[in-house]
N, C-alpha and C positions, 0 to 999 in steps of 0.2 A: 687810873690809867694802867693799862695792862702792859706788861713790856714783852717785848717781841720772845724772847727766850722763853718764858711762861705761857705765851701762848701758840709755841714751836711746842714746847709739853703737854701742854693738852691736847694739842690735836694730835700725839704721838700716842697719846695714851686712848683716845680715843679709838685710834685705828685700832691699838690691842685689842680693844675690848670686842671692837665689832668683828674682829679676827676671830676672838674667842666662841663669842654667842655664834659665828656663823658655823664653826667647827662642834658645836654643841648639840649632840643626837642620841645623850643618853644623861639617866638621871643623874648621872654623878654631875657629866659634866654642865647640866640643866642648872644643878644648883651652885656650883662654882660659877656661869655667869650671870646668874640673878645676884649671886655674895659680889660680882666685882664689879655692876653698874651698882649696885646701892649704896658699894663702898665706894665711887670715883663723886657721885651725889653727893652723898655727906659730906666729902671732903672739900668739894669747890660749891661756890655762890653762884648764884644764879645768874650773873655777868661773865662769867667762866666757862659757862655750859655752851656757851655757840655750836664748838667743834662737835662733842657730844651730838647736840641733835641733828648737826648737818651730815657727819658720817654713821654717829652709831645708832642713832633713833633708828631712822629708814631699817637698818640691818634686824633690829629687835624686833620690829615688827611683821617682817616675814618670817622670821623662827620663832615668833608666837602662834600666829594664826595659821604657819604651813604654807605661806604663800611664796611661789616662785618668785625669786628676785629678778628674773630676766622677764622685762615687759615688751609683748609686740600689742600694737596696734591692731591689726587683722585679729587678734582674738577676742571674741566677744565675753569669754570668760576665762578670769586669772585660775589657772591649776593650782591644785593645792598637793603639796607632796606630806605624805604619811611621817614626815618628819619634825611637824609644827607641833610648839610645846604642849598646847592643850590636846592634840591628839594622843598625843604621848603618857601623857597624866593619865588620861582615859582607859586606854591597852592598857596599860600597866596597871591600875589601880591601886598607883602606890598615894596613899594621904600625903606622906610630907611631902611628895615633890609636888601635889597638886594646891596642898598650904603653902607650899614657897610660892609660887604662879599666883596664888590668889593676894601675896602676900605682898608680892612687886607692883601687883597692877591695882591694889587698894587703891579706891578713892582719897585715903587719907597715907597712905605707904609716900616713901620718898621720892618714889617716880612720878605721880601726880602731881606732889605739890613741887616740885620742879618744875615739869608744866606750866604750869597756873603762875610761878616766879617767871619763865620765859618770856609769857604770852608778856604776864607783863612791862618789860622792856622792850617786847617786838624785836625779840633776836634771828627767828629765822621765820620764812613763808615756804610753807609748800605747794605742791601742785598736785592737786590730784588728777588720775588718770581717767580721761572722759570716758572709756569703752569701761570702766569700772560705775560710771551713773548708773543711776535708774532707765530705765530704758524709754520713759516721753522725754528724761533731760535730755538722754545724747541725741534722740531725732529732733529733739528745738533746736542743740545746739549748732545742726547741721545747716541750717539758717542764719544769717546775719540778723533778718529783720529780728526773728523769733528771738534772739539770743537778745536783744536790748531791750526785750520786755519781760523776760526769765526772771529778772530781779524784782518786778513789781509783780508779776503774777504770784508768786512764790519766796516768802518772806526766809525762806532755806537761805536761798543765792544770793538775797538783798546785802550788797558791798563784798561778794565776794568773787564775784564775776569779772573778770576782768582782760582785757585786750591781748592776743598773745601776740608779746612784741618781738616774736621770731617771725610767725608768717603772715601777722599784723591781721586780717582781716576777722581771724576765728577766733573764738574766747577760751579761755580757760577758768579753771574755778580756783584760788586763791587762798588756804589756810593756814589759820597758825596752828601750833602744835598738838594745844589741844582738840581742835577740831578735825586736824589729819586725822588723829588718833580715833576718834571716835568715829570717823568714817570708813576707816577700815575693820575697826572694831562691828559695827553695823553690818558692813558688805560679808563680813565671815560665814554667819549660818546663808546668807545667800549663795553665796559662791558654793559653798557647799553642798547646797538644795542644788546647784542647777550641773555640778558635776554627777552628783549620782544619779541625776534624770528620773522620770517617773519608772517606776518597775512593772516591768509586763507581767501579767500574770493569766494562768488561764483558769477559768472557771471548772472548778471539782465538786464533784457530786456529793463525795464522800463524807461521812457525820464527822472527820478529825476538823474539817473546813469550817470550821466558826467561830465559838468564842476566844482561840486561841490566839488571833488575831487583833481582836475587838473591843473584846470587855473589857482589857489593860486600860484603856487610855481613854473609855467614854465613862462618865461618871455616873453614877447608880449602877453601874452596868456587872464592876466588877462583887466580889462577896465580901472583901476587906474594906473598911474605911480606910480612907485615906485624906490625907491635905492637898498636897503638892503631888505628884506621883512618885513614886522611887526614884523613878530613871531620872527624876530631875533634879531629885535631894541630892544626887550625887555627882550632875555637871556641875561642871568647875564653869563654863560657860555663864550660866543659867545665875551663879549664885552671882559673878561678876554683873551681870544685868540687873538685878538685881540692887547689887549696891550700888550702882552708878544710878537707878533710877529714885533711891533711897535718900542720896546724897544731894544729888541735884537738880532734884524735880518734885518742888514741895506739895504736899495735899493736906499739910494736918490746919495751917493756916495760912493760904497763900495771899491774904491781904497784910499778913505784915510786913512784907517783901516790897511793896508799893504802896507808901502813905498818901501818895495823891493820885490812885486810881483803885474802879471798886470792880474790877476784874481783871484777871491777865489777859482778857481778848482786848481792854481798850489800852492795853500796852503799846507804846512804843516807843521801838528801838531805841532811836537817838535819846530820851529822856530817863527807860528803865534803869533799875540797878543791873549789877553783873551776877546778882543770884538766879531774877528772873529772867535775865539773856541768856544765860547761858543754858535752863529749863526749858526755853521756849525751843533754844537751838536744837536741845536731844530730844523732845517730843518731835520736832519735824523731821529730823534725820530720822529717826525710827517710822514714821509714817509715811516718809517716801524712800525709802527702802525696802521695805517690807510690802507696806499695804498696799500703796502705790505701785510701784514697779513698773510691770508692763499691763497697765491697765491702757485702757485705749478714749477712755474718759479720764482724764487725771484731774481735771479742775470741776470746779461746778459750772455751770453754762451758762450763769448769770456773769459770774465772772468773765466767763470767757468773751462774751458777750460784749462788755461794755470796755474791753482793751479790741474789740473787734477781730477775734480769734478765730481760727477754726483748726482743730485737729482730726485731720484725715488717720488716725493711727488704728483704725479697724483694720483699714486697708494692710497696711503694713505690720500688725502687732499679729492681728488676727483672732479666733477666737481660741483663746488659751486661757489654761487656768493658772491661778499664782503659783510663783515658786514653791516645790515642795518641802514638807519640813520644816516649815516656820510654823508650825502651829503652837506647838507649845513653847517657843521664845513669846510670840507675839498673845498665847495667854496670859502669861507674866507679863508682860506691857500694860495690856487691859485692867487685869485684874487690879495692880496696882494702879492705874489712872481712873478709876472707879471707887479706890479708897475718898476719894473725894466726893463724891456722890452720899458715900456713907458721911462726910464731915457735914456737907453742907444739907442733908435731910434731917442729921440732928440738929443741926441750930435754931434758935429760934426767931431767926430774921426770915421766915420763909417767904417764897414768893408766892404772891397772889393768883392762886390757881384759876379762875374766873378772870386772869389779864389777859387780855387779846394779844396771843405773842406775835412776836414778827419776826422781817429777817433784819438784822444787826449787821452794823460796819465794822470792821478792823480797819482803823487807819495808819496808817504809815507817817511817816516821817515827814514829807510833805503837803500831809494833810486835806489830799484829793478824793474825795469819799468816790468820785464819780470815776475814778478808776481803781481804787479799793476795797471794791464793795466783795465781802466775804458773807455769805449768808449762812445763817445758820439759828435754829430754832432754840430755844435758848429753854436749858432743863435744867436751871438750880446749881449748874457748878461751873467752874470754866474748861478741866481736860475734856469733858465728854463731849462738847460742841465741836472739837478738834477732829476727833476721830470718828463721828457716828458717819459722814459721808463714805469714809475709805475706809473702817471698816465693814461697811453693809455691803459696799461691791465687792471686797474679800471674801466674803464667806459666800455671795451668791455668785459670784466668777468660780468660786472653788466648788460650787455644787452645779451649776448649769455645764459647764466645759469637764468635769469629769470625767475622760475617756472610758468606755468601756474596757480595756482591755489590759485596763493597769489596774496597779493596788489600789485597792481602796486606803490604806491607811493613811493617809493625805487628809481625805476627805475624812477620815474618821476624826481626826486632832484638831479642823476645823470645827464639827459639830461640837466638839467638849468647849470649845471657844466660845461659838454660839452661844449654848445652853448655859455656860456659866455669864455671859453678858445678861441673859434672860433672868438673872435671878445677884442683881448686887447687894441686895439685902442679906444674901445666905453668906459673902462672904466673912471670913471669921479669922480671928490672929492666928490658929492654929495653923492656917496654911501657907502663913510665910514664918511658920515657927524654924523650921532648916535654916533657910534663906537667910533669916534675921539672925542664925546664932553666929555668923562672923564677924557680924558688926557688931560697934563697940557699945556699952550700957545706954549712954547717952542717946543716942538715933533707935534702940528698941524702944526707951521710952515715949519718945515722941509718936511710934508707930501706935501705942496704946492708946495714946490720946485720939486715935483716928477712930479705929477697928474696933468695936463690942468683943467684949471677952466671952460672948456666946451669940451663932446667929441666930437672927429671927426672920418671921416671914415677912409678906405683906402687907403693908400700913398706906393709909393716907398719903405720908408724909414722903412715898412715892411715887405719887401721882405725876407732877410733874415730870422724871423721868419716866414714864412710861410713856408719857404725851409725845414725849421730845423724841422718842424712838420709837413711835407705836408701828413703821413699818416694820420693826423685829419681831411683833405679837402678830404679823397679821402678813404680809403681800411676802413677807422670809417664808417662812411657814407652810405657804401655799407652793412655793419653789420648792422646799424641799419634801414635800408632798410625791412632786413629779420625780425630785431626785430617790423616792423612797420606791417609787412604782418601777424607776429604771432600772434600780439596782439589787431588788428585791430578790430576785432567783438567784445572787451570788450568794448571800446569807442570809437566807430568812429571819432563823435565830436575833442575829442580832439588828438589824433595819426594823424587825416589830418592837425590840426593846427602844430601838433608837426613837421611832416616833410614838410610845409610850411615854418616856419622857419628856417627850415636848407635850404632849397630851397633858401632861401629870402635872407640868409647869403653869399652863394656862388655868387648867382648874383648879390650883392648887388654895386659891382664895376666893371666894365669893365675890369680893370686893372688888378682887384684881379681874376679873372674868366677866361682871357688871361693867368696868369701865370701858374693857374693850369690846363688848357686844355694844355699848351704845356709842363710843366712838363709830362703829361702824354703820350705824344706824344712822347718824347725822350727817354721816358723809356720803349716803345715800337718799338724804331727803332734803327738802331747802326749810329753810330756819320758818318758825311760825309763832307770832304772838303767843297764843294758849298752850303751847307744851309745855312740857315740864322744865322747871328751873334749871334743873339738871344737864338736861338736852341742851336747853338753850343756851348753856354756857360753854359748853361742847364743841357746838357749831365755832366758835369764835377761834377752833383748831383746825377747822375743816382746812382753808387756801394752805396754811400752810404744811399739812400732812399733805395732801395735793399736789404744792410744787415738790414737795420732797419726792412724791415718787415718782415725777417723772426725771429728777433731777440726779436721785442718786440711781436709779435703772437707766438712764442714759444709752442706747445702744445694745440696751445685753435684753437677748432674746436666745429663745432655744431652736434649730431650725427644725422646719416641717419635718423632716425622716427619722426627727430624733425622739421624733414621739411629744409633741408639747402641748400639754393639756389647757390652754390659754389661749386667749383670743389672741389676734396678729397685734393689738394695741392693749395689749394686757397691763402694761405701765402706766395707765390713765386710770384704771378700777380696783378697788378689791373685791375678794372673791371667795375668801375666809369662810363669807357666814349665808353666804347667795345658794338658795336652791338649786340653782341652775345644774344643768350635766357638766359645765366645767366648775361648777362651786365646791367650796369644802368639804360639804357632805356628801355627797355624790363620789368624790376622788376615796375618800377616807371609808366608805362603805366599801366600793370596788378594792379599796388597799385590803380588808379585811377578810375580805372575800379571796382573794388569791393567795394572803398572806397563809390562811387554813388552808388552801390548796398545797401549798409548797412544802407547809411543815407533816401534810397527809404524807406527801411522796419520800420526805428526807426520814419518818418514821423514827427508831430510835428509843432508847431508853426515858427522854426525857420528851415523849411525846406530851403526855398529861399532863406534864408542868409548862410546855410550850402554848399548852391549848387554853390552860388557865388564865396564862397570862394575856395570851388573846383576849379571852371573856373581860379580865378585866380591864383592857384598852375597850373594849367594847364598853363598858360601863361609863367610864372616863370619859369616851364620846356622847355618852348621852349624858351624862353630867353637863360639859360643853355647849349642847347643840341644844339642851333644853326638850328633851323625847327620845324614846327611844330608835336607837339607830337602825337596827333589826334583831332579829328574835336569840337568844342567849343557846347555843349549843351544848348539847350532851359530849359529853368524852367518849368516842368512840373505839372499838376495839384495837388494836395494833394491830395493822395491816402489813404486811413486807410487799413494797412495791417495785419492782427492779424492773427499768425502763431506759431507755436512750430517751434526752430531753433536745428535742430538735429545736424548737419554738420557745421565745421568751413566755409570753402570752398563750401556751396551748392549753385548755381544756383539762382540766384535772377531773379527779370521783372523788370523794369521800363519805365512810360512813353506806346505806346501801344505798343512797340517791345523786344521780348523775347530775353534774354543772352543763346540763344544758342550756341552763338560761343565763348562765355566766358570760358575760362577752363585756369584749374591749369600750369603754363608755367615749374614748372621745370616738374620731376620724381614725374609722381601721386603715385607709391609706396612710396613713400618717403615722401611723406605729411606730414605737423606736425600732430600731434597724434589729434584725436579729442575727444569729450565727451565720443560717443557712444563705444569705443575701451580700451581694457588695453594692457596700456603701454607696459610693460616690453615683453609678447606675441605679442605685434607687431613687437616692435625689433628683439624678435627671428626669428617671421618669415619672415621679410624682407631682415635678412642675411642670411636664408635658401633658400629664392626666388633667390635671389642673386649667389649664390652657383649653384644653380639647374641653373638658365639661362645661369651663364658663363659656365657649363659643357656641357648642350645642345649646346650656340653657338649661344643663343639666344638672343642676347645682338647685335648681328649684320644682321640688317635687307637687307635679299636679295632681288630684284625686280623681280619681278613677269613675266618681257618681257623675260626673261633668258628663252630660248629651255632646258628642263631637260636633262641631259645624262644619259642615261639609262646604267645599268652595264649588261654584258651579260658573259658565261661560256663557254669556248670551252671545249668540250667534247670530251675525247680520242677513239679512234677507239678502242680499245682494252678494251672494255667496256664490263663487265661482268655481267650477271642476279643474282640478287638478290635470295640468298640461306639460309634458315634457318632461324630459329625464331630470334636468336639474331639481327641478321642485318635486319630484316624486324622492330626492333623495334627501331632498329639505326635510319634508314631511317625515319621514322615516328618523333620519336624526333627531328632528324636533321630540320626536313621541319617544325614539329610545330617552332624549333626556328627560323629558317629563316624566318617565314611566322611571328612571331612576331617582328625581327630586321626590315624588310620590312616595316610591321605597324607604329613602332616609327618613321621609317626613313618618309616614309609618313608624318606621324603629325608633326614630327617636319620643316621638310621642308613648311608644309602647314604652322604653324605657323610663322614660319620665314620671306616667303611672306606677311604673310599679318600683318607682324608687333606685334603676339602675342608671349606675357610672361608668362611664369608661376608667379602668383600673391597669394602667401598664405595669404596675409596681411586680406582678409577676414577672415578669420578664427578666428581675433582678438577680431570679432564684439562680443561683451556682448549678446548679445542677442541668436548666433551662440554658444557660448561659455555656456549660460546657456540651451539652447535644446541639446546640448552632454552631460551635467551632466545630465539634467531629463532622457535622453533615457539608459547611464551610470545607473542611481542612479534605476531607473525601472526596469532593467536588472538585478541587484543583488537582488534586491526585489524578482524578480521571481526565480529565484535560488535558493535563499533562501528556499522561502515557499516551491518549488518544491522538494528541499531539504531534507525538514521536512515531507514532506508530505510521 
């Protein structure tokens, strides 16, 4: 029993303290109030600490992460003021005050495991701030109905949703200490991303425009090896994630965590330990913060489906790309929930690759398969079945939604993301050699136990995970194809390195490059007695590679102006290995063919080694595609080419023979939008072009060898002379209209032969657009005065 004086003291001291941290905006006095919560910790029990986390937690964690203490509603995003402790570590680049931060907020430090002694007493609950959710929670929230299914849709919310008993009808979300913590801890590199917004940039001609931007942060790209990247060995951030993800989200054996379950997906809640709740709790916070967000699909649709869902969130989200700047936290996520992938392809309980996979329940608490049904194709370990839906609409929301007219460095940090998923075999201890030296012997060791102390390539043994994510090798691929043709004249340099290695990834094993040429093959053929064993075991992947792609593309499509080299139902097929003009080879020939365009124009010192490296994507594709792609070019002289570049898509030279026969392979209407055009007006009129040709009919070209039939009239004998004014003026109408229906039918037929459309999309040109205003704006002019006059 606490007696009241003692606990008049603590909450006096508590105020101190929060006094202190809030007045705290430089290093001295950074680490005096790190030295006086760690010493108010030590000295009181964890029945003592109420006041502590009711006044001074809250406080600590706005002068950690920068966040304004004064919260409105109307703001969709909390500001962050240049005063919050890890920004301050950072500017400064001072080690010890960034070792004291790292040193307070230790998983195993005395502010934790205070924590962890709170929670368990249930000394305080907090509330977290809805306009701070992810952005499908707070529009469910904004629904009663939606908000009493939140908890079962999404095992995040499940018991922490709950009634607000101020204006009773709307929910609030409900935590305790450690979970506050780590949902602010999560929302930081967000808030962050969405304060600095994307950066506009304008496209430069200039040879300084390239790798100086690029190469840093894509990997092969840059000339130094490297693990982890610099810029991350030295977030205080990063390493914090790190050991939270270290500490309490196991992969080296996550069956000894649960003796009577043989996976953490047939986990639950009510029956698991509090190792694996509380793993399970930071993998989801991390995947619907991040990955999640403002996706406008956030569930799977089976799911959604059988709770009888629908989320209109196109409508309202729109199409946008994820927050920016999470790419390299959300590498580290991956990269470490993929260490598991690496435990579970060394073991030797492997799964039977020839098993017909399915899709799998997560059940709840309750026990209702039929409204818990979580699907998911099952690859050999349990994180990666978590994240392979949300992260594949990450990284293709982050390459579809792209704006033209920001930085690419966004998208750049995704593709490292990407490419390093593409290859969990490579990864190796050395790259969380930084990360791991803050933590203590004990947890490096266990890391060893995971990780090969040297990587290797591709093996058998993962088969499986390729299976389980074969839209990454194949319908990704083809996306960022289009995102490589879109973006292509911003940097040629490095966009041809970019889809080099992805090139370089795929062919990188026979074995690996066999499996997915004949996945592809089976999923375009129907299963047949006499084929090969091979094949026929294959097929037993097809339904479910199948619902996955229409499950995890949900929605996301590129629109017609934006240039989409895909059918309107491209989410049903792939396309990877199909001849076709919108097939792999086709886009990837056209990519090579312009890419030597682009790097003819930018010229330069390192043309010959630009053009090499072409040759050998060139190679790499026929390695790939099994033939050659086209003919192997000469290094041509160094040309100085100085030109104003109007057109995405214009017509380049090189060398002494003209790209006349160079042209746009998908629907030239349909181009992505270029400089000299506005946007929104070309849209309109290319689904007005659209309209007007499917009604003409001109969307189907006739040949020209076709004998015309002529329509003729048989005329009645009982034919009567034309009498009277009225019918003379019949007659005259009738013939001017026939004599015009004849005319159109003419032109359109002429067009039809020879292949012509109606094309309003000029109309779009600025240039077009501003001679209608002056001849517009003149015309009133003259009225006017004429007017007056």
């Amino acid at each position: 029993m606490i007696s009241r004086g003692y606990a008049t003291d603590t909450q006096s001291k508590s105020s101190d303290i929060a006094a202190a941290v809030l007045a705290a905006s430089s290093p001295l006095q950074i680490l005096a109030a790190c030295d006086a919560v760690e010493s108010f910790l030590h000295k009181h029990t964890a029945d003592q600490t109420r006041w502590f986390f009711s006044i001074t937690f809250p406080t600590l964690i706005c002068k950690i992460f920068g966040f304004d203490e004064s919260s409105s509603a109307s703001v969709a995003v909390k500001s962050m003021s240049p005063s919050g402790w890890i920004d301050i570590a950072a500017l400064s680049n001072d080690s010890q005050l960034a070792g004291r931060i790292l040193s307070l907020l230790s998983p195993t430090g005395v502010l934790l495991s205070s924590i962890v002694a709170a929670d368990g007493l249930s000394l305080v609950k907090y509330v977290f701030p809805v306009e701070r959710l992810p952005e499908w929670v707070r529009y469910m929230l904004q629904n009663e109905r939606d908000s009493l299914v939140l908890s079962d849709l999404c095992p995040l919310f499940k018991n922490r949703l709950k009634e607000d008993s101020v204006k009773g009808s709307s929910f609030q979300v409900q935590l305790n200490v450690f979970e506050y913590y780590m949902f602010w801890f999560v929302y930081y590199p967000v808030c962050r991303g969405n304060s600095e917004g994307p950066q506009t940039v304008s496209v430069r001609r200039s040879r300084k425009f390239r790798l100086e931007n690029w190469a840093y942060s894509i990997p092969g790209l840059s000339s130094t090896k490297r693990g982890m990247e610099q810029k991350n060995e030295g977030d205080l951030y990063m390493r914090l994630l790190y050991a939270y993800l270290r500490v309490y989200v196991p992969v080296a054996d996550m069956k000894a965590h649960q003796p009577y379950r043989s996976s953490l997906l047939h986990y639950s809640f009510s029956y698991g330990t509090p190792i694996v709740e509380k793993a399970e709790f930071l993998v989801n916070t991390l995947i619907h913060f991040w990955l999640v967000d403002n996706d406008f699909s956030p569930l799977p649709v089976n799911l959604c489906k059988s709770f009888g869902m629908t989320f209109p969130f196109r409508s309202v989200v729109g199409e946008i790309p994820p927050t920016s700047g999470l790419g390299e936290v959300v590498n580290v996520f991956v990269k470490y929930l993929n260490l598991s992938s690496i435990a579970s392809s060394d073991r030797t309980d492997q799964v039977d690759y020839t098993e017909s996979p399915k899709w799998k329940v997560v059940g709840t608490f309750n026990g209702s398969q039929s409204r818990n049904a979580v699907p998911f194709v099952d690859s050999g370990n349990s994180w990666n079945s978590w994240i392979q839906r949300p992260l594949y609409r990450f990284i293709l929301r982050t390459f579809l939604y792209c704006p033209m007219e920001s930085s690419i460095k966004n998208a750049s940090q995704v593709f490292t993301l990407w490419v390093s998923y593409l290859e969990p075999w490579s990864i190796s201890m050395e790259e969380f050699a930084k990360l791991d030296s803050d933590l203590g012997k004990s947890n490096r060791g266990t890391l060893k136990e995971v990780t090969p102390s040297m990587p290797h390539g591709y093996t058998s043994s993962w088969q499986v995970f390729v299976l389980a994510n074969y839209l990454y090798y194949s319908s990704l691929v083809m996306h960022f194809i289009g995102f490589a043709h879109k973006f292509l004249h911003t940097d040629p340099e490095a966009i041809v390195k970019m889809v080099s290695k992805v090139i370089t990834i795929l062919a990188s094993s026979t074995e690996l490059m066999d499996l997915i040429k004949n996945v592809d093959i089976v999923f375009h053929s129907k299963p047949a007695g006499s084929s090969k064993s091979m094949l026929n075991a294959l097929h037993r992947y097809v339904p479910a590679i199948r619902e996955q792609l229409q499950d995890w593309e949900d929605g996301l499509s590129e629109t017609d102006a934006n240039g989409s080299f895909l059918h309107e139902n491209w989410n049903k097929d792939l396309r990877l290995f199909s001849d076709g003009e919108d097939g792999g080879q086709k886009l990837l020939q056209l990519f090579v063919l312009r890419a030597e365009s682009e790097l003819q124009s930018i010229g330069g010192e390192n043309l010959s080694q630009n053009l090499q490296g072409l040759d050998r994507l060139k190679s790499e594709l026929c390695q790939l595609f099994g033939g050659p792609i086209m003919k192997p070019m000469s290094t041509p002289e160094t040309v100085q080419c100085e030109y104003m570049r109007d057109e995405i898509f214009k017509p380049r030279s090189f060398a002494n023979r003209a790209m006349v026969d160079i042209k746009y392979k998908g629907d030239w209407m349909k181009r992505p939008i270029s400089d000299d055009e506005i946007g929104w007006l070309a849209k309109v009129l290319v689904k007005l072009s659209g309209w007007l040709n499917e009604s003409l009919g001109l969307s189907q070209v006739e040949s020209s060898q076709e004998s015309p039939s002529w329509s003729y009239v048989d005329v009645s004998s009982d034919a009567r002379s034309v009498c009277g004014p009225m019918e003379v003026i019949k007659v005259v109408l009738c013939s001017f209209i026939s004599w015009l229906l004849m005319l159109r039918g003419a032109g359109v037929r002429f067009m039809r032969e020879h292949g012509i459309r109606v094309n309003l999309r000029v109309l779009a040109s600025k240039k077009v657009v501003v001679v209608l205003l002056v001849i517009a704006a003149f015309s009133l002019l003259r009225r006017a005065f004429f007017g007056i006059g």
